[in-house]
Every structure is written in C-alpha cells, then in structure tokens.
C-alpha positions in Angstrom: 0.0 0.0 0.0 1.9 3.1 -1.3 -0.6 5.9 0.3 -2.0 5.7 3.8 -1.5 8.2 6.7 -2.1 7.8 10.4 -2.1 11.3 11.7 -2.8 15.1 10.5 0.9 15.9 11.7 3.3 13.1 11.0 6.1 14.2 8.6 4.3 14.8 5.3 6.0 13.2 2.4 3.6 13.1 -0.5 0.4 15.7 -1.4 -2.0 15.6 -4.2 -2.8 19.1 -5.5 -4.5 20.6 -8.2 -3.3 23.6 -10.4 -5.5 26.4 -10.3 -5.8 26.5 -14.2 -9.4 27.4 -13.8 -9.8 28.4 -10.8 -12.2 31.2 -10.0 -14.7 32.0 -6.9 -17.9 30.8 -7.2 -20.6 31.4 -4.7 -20.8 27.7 -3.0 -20.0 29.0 0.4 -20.6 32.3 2.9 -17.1 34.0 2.5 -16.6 33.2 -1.4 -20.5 35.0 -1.3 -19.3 37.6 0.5 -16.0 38.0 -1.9 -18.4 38.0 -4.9 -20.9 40.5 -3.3 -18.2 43.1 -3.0 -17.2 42.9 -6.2 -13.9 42.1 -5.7 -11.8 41.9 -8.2 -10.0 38.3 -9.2 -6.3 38.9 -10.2 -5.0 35.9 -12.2 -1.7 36.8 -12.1 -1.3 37.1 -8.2 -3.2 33.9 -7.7 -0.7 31.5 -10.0 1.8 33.8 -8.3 0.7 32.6 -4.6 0.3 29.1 -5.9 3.5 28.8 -6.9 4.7 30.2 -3.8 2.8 27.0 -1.9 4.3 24.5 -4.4 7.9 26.0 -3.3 6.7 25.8 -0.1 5.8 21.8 0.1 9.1 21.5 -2.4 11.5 23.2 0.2 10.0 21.0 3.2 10.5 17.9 1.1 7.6 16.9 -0.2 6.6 14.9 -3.0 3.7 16.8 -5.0 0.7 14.6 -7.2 -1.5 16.5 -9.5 -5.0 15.6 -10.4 -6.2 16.8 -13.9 -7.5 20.3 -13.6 -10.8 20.5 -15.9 -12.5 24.0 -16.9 -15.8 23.3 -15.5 -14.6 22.5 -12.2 -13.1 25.7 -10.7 -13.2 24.6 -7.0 -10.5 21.3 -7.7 -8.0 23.5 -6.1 -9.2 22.4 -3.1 -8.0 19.1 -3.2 -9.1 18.1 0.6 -12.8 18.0 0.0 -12.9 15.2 -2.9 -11.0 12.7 -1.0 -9.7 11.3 2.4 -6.4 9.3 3.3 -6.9 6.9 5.6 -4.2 4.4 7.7 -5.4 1.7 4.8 -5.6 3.6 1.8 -7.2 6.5 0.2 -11.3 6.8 0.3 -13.7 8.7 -2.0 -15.4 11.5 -0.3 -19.0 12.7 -1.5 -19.2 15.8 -2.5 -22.4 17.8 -1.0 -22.6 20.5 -3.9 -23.5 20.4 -7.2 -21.3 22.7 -8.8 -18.3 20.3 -7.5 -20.1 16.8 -7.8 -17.6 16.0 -10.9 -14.5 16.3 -9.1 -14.4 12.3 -8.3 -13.7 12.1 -11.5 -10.2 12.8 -11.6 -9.8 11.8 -8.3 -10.4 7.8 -9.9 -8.3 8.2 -12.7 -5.3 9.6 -10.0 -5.7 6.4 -7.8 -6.2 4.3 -10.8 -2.9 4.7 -11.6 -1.3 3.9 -8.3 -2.8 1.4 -5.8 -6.5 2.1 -6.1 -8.9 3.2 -3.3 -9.9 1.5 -0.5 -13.3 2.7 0.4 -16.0 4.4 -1.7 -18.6 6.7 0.5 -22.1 5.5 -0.1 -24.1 7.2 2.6 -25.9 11.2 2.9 -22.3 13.3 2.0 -18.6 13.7 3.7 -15.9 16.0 2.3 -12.7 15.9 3.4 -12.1 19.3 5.3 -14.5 18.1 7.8 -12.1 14.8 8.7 -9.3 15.4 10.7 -7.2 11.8 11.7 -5.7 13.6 14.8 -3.7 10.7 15.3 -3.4 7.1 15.3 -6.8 5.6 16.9 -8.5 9.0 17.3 -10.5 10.4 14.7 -12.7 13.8 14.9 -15.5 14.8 12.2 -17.5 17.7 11.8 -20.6 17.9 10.7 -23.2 21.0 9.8 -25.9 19.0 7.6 -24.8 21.3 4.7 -21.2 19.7 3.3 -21.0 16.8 5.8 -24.0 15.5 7.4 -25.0 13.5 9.9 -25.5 10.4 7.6 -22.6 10.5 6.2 -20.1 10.9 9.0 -21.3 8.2 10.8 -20.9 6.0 8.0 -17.0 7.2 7.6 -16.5 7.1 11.2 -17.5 3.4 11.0 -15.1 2.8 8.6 -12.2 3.5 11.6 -14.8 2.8 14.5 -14.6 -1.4 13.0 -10.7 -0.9 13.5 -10.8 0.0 17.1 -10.2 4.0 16.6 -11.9 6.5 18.7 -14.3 8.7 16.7 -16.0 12.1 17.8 -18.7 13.7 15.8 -18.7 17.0 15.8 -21.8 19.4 15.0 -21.4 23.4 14.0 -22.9 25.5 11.9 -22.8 25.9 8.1 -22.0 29.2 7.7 -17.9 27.9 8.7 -18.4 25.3 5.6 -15.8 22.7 7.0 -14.4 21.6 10.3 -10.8 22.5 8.5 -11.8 26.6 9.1 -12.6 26.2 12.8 -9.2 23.6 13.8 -6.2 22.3 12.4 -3.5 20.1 14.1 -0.3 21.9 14.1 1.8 19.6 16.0 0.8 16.4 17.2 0.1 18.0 21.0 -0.6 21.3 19.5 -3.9 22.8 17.5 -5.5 26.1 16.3 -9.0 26.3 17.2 -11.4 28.6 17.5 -13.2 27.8 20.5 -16.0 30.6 20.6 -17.3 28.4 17.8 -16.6 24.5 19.0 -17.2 25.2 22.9 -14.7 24.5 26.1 -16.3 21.1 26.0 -14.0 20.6 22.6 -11.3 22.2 23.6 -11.2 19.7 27.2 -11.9 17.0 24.5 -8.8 17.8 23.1 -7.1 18.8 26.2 -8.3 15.8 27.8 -6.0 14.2 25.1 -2.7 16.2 25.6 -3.2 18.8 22.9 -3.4 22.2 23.4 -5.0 24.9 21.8 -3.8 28.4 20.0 -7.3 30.2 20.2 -8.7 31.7 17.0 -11.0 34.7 16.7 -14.3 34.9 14.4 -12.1 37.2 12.6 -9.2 35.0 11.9 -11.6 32.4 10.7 -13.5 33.7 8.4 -10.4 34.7 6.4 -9.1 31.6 6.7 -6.5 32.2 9.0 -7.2 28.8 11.0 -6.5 26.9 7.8 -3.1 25.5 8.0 -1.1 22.1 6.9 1.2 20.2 9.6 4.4 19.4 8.0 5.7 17.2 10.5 8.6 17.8 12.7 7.3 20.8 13.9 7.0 22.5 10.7 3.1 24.5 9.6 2.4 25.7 6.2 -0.1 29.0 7.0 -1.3 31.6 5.1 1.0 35.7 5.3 -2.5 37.0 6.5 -2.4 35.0 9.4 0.2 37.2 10.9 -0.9 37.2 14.7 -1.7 33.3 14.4 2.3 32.6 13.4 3.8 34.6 15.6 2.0 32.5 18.4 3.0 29.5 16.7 6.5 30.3 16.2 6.5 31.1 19.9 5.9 27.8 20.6 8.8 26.8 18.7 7.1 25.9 15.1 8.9 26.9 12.0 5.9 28.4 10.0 6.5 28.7 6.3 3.9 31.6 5.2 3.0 31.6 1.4 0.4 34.2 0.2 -3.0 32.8 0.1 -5.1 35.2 -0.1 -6.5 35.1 -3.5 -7.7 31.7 -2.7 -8.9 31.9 1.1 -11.1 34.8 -0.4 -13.1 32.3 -2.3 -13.6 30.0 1.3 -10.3 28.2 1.5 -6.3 28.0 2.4 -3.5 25.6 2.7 -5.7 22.8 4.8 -8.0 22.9 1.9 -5.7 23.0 -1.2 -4.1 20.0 0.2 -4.5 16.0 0.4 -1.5 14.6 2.3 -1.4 11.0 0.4 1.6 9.8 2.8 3.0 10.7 6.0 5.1 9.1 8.3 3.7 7.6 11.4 4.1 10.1 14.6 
C-alpha cells in the first residue's frame, strides 16, 4: 500500500494538488459570497503567483507533489481536501455535498487508478474531506453542519475507523464555517489552532483531555481563513502571510511556519488545509 496516513501531523511526504488552471470564486460557500458581493476583483496573475509560492513551499520542506487533472468546468478542484480522504489503509472517496463540484471524483479515480486504487467508496448522505481530521493514530474527529457533511454520512466514515478500534468524535457546527478545517487544524501532534468561541470548552477539554493544546482563533481569523493550515511534520506548519498574529504564536511555541500568500484563494472560502490532500505521512 503506497498511500495511507495515520495522523494530521506526522512528517508529510507526498500531497496531491491541483493547479488552479481554472480556478475562480464561485458562490458555494458564505465567505466566497461575501467575496463575490463586493465585487472584488480576481487577479490571475497574483493567484498563480501565490500558488507557486505553496508548491515551493511543500518542495522546500521535502515533499513529494501529485496533480490531479484540472478541468474548466470545475473551478473549485483547487481544493483538493474536499474530494477525498487518506486513511491508515488507503485513500477513500469522499462525496461531495454540492452540485457545482459533484464532478471532481472524476479525476480523483483516474489519479488512484494509476497507483494502488482506493480502499473505500462513501455510499451514505455526503462527507468531504475538510470536515475529517485523523488527529492521530486511533482518534478520529469529524465535523458535521448538515450542509457539506451531514449527519448520515459521518457516521458512516466514522464506522469505517470505529470497525478498526479507533476512537471517533462527531462534531456538530454550523454551516455558515463550511468545514471543520476553518474552525481547527493540528499543528503539532500536542498542538492545535481552534477557535473555541465556535466549538465550545467542552472541545477544547476534549482535546485537552487528550494532551493537545489549543492556540485560540477569533471569528475574525476564521473567516479569512486564517485557522486553515497544513502540519508538515517535525514541527513545521504551512499558513497563510494574513495570518500574521496566528504565526507569531505558533512560532513562539517553537514551530517553524513557512507563510506563502494565500489570499487570493482563502477569499473564495479556502487555504492551505484545503488546497491540500496529504497522500503519505510518516507515522508520529
């Protein structure tokens, strides 16, 4: 089995990404709506610009990229996360909840195809990947707001793990934060960014409860994807320039935070967490 991971923070090795060929905002979620009711410009330029600054990125902390094939009807494939999930026994197939996405599984068959092939396909109500986070090895979290992920559907992928003797929490928030990914990300493996006005003390003891401590997030932070980061291993974060006060608390707790410009992208409701699929990591 070539792709499998264990954990959100082990050292990251390979990542499937998609090129932003196409990529533009579309109004599938509350901040890309928001974007597109200002009338905010796009700038082409500055967004292949920023992508290739988070391709150097994975490059300079040594890790392997895989592309999927970008298509021009899909804009939204840049946000590799959703479509799929990596599990400790092989990759799954997500299901998308919108419409306007539906057709990235698609490429995501022919990439896996051509490697070791999936080991689940999702069958039940819809689960996208920036709601599952595989904390680490026996504990699984998902969120769930009946909008992207619902209730039908997470329990059906926590089953999956639940049948291996994993620990699985199902966690419920509202919509208008589209994915679990916005509200928490695992940093280090005792070490997360949450935003706890949203999730409640009761998560953040959850997590506590468990050895890992929490950077708090504000609304603020969230909604421009601040919270939206990728572990690297070893200590090592991939997190958006905007999310200036954010790094400077995680490089006070000693993590080296490289900071490509994201912003063209976490205007239309996504960031690093979200462009990414770790396909291998190392076990922590």
């Amino acid at each position: 089995m070539k792709f499998h991971i264990e954990s959100e923070t082990g050292r990251l090795r390979d990542v499937l990404l998609c090129k932003p060929d196409y990529y533009h905002w579309i109004d599938t979620n509350a901040v890309a709506h928001a974007t597109l009711s200002e009338g905010a410009p796009a700038d082409p330029a500055r967004r292949a610009t920023q992508y290739a600054q988070l391709e150097a990125a994975l490059i300079q902390a040594g890790v392997t990229p895989h592309y999927t094939q970008a298509e021009p009807h899909l804009p939204y494939q840049v946000y590799t996360r959703d479509s799929s999930q990596t599990s400790p026994w092989g990759p799954i197939l997500t299901q998308l909840a919108m419409p306007q996405r539906r057709g990235e599984y698609a490429s995501i068959l022919n990439f896996h195809a051509q490697h070791d092939g999936l080991y689940k396909l999702t069958s039940a109500g819809t689960v996208e990947g920036g709601d599952i986070h595989i904390i680490r090895p026996g504990l699984l979290v998902i969120g769930h707001s009946g909008v992207r992920t619902n209730l039908e559907g997470a329990t059906q992928f926590a089953g999956y793990f639940a049948a291996e003797g994993w620990e699985t929490r199902l966690v419920p928030f509202a919509a208008h934060f589209l994915h679990l990914d916005v509200l928490v990300c695992m940093a280090t493996p005792r070490l997360a960014v949450a935003c706890i006005d949203v999730l409640g003390e009761p998560f953040e003891r959850f997590l506590a409860d468990r050895q890992i401590r929490t950077i708090r997030a504000s609304y603020a932070e969230v909604m421009a994807m601040s919270c939206n980061l990728l572990s690297l291993g070893d200590d090592r974060v991939i997190s958006p320039a905007h999310s200036t006060r954010l790094n400077a608390a995680l490089r006070a707790e000693g993590v080296s935070v490289f900071d490509p410009e994201l912003d063209e992208f976490a205007r239309g409701g996504g960031s690093v967490h979200c462009m990414t699929m770790p396909l291998l990591r190392d076990t922590v």
